[in-house]
C-alpha positions as a Python dict, from the first residue, in 0.01 Angstrom:
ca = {
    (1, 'X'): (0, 0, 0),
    (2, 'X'): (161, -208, -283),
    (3, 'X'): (49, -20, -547),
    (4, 'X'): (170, 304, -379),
    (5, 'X'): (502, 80, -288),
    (6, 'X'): (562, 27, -671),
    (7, 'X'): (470, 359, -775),
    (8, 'X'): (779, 515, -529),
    (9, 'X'): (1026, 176, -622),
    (10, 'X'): (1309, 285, -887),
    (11, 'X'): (1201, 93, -1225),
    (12, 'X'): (1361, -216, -1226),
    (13, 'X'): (1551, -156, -1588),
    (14, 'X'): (1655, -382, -1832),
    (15, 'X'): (1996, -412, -2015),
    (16, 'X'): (1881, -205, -2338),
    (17, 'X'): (1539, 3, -2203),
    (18, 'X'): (1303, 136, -2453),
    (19, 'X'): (999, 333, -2412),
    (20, 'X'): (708, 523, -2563),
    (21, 'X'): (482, 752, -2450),
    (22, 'X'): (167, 805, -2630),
    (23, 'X'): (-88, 1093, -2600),
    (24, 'X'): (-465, 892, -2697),
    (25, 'X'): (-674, 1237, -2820),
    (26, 'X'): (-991, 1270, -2985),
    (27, 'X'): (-1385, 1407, -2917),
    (28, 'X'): (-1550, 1296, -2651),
    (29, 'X'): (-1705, 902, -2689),
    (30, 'X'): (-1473, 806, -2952),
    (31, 'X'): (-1355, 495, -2765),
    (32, 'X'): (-1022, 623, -2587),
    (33, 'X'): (-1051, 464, -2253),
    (34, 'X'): (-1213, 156, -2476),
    (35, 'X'): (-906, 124, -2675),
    (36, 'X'): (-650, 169, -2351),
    (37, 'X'): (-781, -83, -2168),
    (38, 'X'): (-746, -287, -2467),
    (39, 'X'): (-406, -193, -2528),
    (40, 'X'): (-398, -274, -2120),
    (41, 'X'): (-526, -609, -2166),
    (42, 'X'): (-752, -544, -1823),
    (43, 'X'): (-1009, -254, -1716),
    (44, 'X'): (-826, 31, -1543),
    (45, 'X'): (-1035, 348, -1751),
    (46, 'X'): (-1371, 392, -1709),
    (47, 'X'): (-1610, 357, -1982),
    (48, 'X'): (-1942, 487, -2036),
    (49, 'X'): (-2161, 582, -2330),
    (50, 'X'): (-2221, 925, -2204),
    (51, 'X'): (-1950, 1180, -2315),
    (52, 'X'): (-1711, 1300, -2057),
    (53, 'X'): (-1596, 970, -1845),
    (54, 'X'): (-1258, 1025, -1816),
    (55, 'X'): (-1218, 1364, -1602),
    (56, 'X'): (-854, 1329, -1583),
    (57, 'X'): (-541, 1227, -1751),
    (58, 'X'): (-411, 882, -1612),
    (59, 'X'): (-151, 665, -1742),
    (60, 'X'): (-151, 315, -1818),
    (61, 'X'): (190, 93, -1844),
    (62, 'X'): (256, -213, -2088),
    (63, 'X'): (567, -372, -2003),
    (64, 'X'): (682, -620, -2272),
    (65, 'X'): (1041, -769, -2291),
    (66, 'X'): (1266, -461, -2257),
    (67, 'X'): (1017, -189, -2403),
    (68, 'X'): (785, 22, -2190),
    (69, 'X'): (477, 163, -2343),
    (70, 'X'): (327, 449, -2126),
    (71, 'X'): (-57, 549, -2245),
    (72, 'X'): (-198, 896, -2154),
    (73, 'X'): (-555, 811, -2140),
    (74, 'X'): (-645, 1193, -2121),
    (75, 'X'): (-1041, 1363, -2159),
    (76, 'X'): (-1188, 1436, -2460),
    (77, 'X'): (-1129, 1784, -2659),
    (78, 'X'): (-1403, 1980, -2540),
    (79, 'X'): (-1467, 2348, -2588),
    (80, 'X'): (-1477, 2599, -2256),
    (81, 'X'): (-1887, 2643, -2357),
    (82, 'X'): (-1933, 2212, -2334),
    (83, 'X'): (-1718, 2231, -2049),
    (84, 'X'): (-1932, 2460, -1884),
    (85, 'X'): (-2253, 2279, -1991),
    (86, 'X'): (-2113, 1945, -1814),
    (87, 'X'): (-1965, 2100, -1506),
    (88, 'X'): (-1600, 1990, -1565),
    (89, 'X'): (-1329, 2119, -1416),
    (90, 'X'): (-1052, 2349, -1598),
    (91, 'X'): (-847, 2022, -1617),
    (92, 'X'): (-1050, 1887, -1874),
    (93, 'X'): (-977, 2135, -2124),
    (94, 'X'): (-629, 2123, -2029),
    (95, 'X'): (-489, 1768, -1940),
    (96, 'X'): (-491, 1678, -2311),
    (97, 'X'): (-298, 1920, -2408),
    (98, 'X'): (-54, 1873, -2128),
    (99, 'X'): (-50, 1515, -2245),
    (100, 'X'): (137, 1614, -2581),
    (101, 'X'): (346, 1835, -2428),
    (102, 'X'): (519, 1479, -2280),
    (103, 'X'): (412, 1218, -2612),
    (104, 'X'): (680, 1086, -2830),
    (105, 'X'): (353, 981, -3061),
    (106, 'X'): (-43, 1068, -3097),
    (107, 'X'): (-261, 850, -3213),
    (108, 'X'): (-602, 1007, -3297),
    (109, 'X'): (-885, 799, -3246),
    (110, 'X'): (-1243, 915, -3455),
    (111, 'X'): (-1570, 731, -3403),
    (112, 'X'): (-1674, 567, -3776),
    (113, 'X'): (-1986, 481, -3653),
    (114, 'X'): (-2113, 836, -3573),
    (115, 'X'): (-2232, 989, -3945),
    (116, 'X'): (-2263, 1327, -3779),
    (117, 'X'): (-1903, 1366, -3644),
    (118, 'X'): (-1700, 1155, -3871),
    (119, 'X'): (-1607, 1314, -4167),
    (120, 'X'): (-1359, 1570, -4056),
    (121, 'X'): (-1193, 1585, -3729),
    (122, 'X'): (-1295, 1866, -3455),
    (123, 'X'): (-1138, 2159, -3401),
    (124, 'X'): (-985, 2136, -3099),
    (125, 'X'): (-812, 1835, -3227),
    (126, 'X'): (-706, 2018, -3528),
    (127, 'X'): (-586, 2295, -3328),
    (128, 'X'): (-430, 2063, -3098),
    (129, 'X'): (-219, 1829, -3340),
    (130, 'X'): (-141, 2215, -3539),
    (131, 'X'): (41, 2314, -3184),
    (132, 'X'): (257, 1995, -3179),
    (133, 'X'): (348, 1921, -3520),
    (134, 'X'): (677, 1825, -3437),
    (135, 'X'): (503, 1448, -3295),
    (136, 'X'): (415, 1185, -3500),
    (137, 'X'): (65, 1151, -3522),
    (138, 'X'): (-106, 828, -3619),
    (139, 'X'): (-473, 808, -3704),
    (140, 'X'): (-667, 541, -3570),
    (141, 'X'): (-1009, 473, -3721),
    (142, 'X'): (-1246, 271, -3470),
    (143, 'X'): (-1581, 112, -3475),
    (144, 'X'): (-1527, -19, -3821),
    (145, 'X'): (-1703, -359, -3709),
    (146, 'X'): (-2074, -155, -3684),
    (147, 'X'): (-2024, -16, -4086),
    (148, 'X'): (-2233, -153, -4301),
    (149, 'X'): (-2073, -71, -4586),
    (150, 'X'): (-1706, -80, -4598),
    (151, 'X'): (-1637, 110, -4865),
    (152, 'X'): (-1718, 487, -4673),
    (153, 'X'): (-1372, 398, -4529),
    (154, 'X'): (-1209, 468, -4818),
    (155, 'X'): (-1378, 795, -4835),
    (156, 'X'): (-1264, 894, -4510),
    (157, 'X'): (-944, 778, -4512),
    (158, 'X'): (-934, 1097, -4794),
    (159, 'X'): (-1134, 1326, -4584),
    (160, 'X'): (-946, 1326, -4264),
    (161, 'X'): (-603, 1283, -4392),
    (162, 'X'): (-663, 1642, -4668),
    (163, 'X'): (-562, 1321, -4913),
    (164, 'X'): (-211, 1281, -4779),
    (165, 'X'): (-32, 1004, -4556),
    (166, 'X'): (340, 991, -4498),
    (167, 'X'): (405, 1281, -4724),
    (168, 'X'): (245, 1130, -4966),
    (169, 'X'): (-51, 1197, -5184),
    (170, 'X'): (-319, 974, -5218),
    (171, 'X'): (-551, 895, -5506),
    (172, 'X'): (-892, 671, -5424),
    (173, 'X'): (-944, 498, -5745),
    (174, 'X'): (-1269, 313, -5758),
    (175, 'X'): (-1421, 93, -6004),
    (176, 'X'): (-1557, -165, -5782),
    (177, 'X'): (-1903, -357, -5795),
    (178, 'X'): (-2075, -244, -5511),
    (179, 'X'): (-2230, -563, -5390),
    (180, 'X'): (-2397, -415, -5063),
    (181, 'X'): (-2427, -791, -4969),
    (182, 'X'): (-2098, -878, -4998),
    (183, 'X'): (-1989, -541, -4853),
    (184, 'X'): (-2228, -590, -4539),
    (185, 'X'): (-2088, -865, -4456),
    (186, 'X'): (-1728, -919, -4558),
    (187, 'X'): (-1462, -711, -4373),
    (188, 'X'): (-1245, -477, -4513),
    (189, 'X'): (-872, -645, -4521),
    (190, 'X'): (-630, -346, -4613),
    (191, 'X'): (-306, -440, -4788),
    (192, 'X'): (24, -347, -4928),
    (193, 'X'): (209, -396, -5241),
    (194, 'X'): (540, -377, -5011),
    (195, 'X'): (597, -475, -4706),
    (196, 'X'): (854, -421, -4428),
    (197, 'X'): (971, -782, -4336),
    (198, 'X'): (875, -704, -3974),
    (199, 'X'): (550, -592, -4026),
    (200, 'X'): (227, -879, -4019),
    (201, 'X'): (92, -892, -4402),
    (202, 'X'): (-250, -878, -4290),
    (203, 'X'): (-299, -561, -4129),
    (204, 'X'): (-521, -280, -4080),
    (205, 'X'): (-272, -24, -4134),
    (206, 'X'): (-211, 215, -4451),
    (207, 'X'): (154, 267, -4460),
    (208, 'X'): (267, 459, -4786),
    (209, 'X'): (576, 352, -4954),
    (210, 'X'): (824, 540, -5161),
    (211, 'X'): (664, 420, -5484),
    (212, 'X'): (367, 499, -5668),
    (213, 'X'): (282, 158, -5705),
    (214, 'X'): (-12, -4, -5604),
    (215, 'X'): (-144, 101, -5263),
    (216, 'X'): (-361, -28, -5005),
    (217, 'X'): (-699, -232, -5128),
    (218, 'X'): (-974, -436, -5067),
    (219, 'X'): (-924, -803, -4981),
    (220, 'X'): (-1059, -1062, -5219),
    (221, 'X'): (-1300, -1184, -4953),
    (222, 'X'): (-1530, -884, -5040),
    (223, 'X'): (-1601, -1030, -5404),
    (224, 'X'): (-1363, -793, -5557),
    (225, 'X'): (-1027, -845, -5680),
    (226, 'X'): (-748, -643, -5510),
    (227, 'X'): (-663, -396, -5793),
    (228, 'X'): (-1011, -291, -5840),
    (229, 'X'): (-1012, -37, -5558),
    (230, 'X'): (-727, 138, -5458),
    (231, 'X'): (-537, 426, -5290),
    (232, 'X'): (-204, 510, -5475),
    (233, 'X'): (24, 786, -5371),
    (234, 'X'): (209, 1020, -5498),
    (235, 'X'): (494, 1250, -5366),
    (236, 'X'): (374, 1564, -5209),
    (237, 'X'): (513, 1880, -5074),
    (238, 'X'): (724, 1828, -4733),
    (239, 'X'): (565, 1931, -4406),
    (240, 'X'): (456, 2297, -4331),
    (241, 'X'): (295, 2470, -4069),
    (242, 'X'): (-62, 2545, -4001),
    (243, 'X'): (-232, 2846, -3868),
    (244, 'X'): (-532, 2909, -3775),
    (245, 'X'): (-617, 3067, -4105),
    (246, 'X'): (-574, 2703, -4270),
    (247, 'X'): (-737, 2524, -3993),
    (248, 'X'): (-1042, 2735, -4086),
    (249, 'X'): (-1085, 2515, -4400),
    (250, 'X'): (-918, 2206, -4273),
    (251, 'X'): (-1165, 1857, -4234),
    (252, 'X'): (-843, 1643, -4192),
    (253, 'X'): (-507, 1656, -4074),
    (254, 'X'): (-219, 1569, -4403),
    (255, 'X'): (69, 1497, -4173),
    (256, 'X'): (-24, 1148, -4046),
    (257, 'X'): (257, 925, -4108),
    (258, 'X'): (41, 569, -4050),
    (259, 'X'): (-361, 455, -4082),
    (260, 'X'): (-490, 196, -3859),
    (261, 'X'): (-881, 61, -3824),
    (262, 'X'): (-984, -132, -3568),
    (263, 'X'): (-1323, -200, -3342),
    (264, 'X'): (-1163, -171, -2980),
    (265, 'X'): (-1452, -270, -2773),
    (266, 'X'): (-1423, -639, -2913),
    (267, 'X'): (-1025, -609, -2968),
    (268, 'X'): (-1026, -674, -3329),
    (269, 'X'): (-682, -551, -3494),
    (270, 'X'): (-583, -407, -3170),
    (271, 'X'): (-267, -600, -3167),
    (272, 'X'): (-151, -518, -3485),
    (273, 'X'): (-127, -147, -3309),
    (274, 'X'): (2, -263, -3014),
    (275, 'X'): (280, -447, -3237),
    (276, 'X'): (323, -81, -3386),
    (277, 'X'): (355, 104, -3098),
    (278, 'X'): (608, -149, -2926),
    (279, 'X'): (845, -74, -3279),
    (280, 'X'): (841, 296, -3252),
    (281, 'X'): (959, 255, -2876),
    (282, 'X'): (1340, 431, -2871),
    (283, 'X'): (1619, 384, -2647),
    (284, 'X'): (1577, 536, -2334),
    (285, 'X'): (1521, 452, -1947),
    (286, 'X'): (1175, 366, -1781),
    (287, 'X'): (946, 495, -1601),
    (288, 'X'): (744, 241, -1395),
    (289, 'X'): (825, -55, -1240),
    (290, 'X'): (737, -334, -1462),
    (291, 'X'): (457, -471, -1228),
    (292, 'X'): (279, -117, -1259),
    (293, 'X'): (1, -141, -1467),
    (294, 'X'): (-169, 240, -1398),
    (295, 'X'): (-48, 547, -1219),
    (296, 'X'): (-401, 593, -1055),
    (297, 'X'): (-434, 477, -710),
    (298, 'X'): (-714, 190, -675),
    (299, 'X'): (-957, 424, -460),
    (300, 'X'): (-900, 663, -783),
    (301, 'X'): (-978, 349, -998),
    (302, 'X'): (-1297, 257, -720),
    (303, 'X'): (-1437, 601, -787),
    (304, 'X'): (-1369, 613, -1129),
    (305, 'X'): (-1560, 243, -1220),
    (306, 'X'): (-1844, 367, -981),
    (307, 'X'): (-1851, 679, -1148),
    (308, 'X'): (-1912, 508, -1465),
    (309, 'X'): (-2199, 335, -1343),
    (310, 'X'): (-2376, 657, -1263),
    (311, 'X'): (-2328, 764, -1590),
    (312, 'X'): (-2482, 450, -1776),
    (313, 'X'): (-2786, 466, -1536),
    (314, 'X'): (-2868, 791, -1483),
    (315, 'X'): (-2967, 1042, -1712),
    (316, 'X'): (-2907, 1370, -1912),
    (317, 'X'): (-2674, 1582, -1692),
    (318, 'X'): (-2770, 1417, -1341),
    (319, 'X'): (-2483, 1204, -1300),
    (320, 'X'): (-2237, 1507, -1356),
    (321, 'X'): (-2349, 1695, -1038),
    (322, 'X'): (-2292, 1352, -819),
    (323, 'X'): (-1966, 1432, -552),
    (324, 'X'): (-1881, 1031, -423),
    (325, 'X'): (-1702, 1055, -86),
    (326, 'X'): (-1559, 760, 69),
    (327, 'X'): (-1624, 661, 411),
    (328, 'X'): (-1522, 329, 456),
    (329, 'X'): (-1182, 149, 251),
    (330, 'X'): (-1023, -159, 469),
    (331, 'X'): (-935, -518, 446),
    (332, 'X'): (-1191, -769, 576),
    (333, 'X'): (-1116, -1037, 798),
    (334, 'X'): (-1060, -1306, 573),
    (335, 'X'): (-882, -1030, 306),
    (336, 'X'): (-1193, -913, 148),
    (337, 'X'): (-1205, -569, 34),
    (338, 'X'): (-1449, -317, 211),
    (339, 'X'): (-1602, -18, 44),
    (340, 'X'): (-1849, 204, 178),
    (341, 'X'): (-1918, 501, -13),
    (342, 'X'): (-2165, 824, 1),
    (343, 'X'): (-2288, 1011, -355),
    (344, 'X'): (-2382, 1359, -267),
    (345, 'X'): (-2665, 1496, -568),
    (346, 'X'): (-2797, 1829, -496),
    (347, 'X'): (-3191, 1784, -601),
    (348, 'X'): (-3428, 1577, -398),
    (349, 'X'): (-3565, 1467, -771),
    (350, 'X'): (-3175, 1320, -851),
    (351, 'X'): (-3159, 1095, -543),
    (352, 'X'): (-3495, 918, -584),
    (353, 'X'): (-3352, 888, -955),
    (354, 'X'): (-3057, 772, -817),
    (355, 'X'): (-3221, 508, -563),
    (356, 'X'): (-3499, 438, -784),
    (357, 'X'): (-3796, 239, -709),
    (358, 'X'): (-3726, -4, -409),
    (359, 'X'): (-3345, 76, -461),
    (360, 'X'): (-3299, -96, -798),
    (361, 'X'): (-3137, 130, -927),
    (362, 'X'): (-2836, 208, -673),
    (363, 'X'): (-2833, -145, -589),
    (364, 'X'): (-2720, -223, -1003),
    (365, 'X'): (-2493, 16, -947),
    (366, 'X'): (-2366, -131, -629),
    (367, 'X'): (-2336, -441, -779),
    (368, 'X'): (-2195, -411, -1138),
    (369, 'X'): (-1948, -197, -982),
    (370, 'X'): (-1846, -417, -706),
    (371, 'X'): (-1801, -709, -960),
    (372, 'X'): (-1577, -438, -1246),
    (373, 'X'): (-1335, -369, -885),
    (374, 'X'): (-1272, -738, -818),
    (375, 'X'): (-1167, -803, -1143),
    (376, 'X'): (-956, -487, -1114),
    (377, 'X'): (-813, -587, -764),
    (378, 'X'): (-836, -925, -828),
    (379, 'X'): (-997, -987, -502),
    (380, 'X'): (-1394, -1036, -363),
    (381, 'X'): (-1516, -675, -284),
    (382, 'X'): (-1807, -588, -72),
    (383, 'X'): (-1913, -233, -203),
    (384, 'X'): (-2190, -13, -13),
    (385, 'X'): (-2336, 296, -174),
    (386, 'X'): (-2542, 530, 49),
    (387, 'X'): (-2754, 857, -138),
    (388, 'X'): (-2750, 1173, 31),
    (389, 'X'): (-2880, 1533, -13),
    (390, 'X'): (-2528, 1793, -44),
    (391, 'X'): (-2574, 1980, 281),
}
């Protein structure tokens, strides 16, 4: 009832207001909902291993002086075949493109860790930031922490942005010792040769100035010195658009106006993009109350963290045919919350996989769950999962 209170309450607005909204896109797994609840500073998205967590776009509010920061935590670009495959609904292919239609910026988030997928971006993305190139997109490069060796980010930086940031042109010049020791080991500390006063020295962003001076580099702490590896730019032609003609031999996107890379699961550099985001908020009124911290209601958020569960534990495509119903949502007598819920699974073979052997598996479930919504609701919660056949 409070939550649905401040949702309907008129924001309370400061003097000045300034907000941001910001469209999170990006293939499936790359560490969206990871990165929001980051940005969040507590768990409101669901997170899961297995592609597909998020079903639906929901918004997530930061609230910081006078500036409002509204995050569109939407699905991952699929295609109408994968869609099929994982029995989504037709929201999932269109929520994150509804998301853009409402961004002021796009950050694009691509998982460094996956050698298969990370050298160009998908298509849908492309198609998707081609259609809107009229918003700032920012590309945000995540799961740097599990690279070995640093220096492939230099390589994709190149790949994904067609070799151009800001309007700029970028050369990688290399003639570093590659120390795979040193490189294993150190992290790679990205710098510039000038810096906005208001912007931290040390951080994980690429931001291309007018000058062809020297660009961003390697720290020190690798074992190399600065100007031995850099990426210098160069003036290039002003924006144009793309059809899907040039998409066709597109791996990147060359209208990014900023680089960051971060490892969002353990929050490293994640507030030098929050710091970002909060300076590209403009003037205008809010949206939310300040105390609102998602749009979702907390029995969307209940089903949502449970719904995560089954996808950890369960495998293959099982846990994408489950239909949770709630029976039971109340306050207990000493202001406990009560849960009782039913997951419907249409094979006899998916509810003893569900159960598992003397109900160890739904009772993990049961319990990780129940301990994710207290720290959600801030409150003890006594959840109940029952397994039934779909009649």
């Amino acid at each position: 009832e409070e939550q649905k209170q401040l949702l309907r309450d008129q924001p309370d607005q400061p003097q000045n207001p300034k907000v941001l909204r910001i469209a999170i896109i990006g293939a499936p797994n790359a560490g969206k909902s990871t990165l929001s609840n980051q940005l969040l500073g507590r768990k409101v998205f669901p997170v899961s291993k297995k592609v597909h967590t998020t079903r639906c776009k929901a918004r997530g509010i930061i609230t910081y002086e006078d500036t409002q920061l509204i995050i569109l935590d939407t699905p991952g670009l699929t295609s109408p075949f994968k869609a099929k495959r994982h029995k989504l609904d037709e929201a999932m292919l269109t929520d994150p493109w509804n998301s853009m239609k409402h961004a002021d910026l796009v950050l694009v988030l691509v998982d460094v860790s996956d050698h298969w997928t990370r050298n160009s971006l998908s298509k849908e993305v492309l198609k998707c930031l081609s259609r809107f190139p009229q918003i700032p997109s920012v590309l945000v490069l995540n799961k740097v922490d599990r690279l070995k060796n640093k220096f492939i980010l230099l390589e994709l930086v190149m790949e994904l942005t067609e070799g151009i940031v800001n309007g700029k042109k970028l050369e990688a010049t290399s003639a570093f010792k590659r120390n795979s020791n040193s490189s294993a080991k150190s992290p790679l500390q990205i710098t510039l040769a000038s810096l906005p006063e208001n912007r931290a020295p040390k951080s994980h962003c690429l931001q291309e100035t007018g000058q062809a001076q020297e660009g961003p580099s390697l720290d020190n702490s690798s074992g190399m010195r600065a100007s031995e590896s850099s990426l210098v730019t160069e003036e290039a032609q002003g924006p144009k658009r793309y059809g899907p003609r040039d998409l066709k031999n597109m791996k990147g996107w060359p209208c990014f106006q900023e680089i960051f890379m971060l490892a969002a699961l353990h929050g490293e550099e994640v507030d030098t993009l929050k710091r970002y985001l909060l300076m590209q908020a403009k003037p205008g009124p809010w949206e939310f109350h300040s105390r609102v911290l998602t749009s979702q209601s907390p029995q969307e958020i209940c089903d949502n963290i449970i719904r995560e569960k089954l996808l950890e534990y369960l495998p293959l495509e099982v846990p994408y045919g489950v239909v949770q119903v709630t029976e039971v949502w109340e306050e207990g007598p000493s202001g406990e919350l009560l849960i009782a819920q039913n997951l419907l699974v249409p094979r006899k073979s998916h509810m003893m996989m569900l159960i598992g052997r003397g109900g160890t598996v739904i009772s993990r479930i049961a319990q990780e769950a129940g301990q994710d919504l207290m720290n959600v609701f801030l409150c003890d919660v006594h959840l109940k999962l029952k397994v039934e056949m779909k009649s």
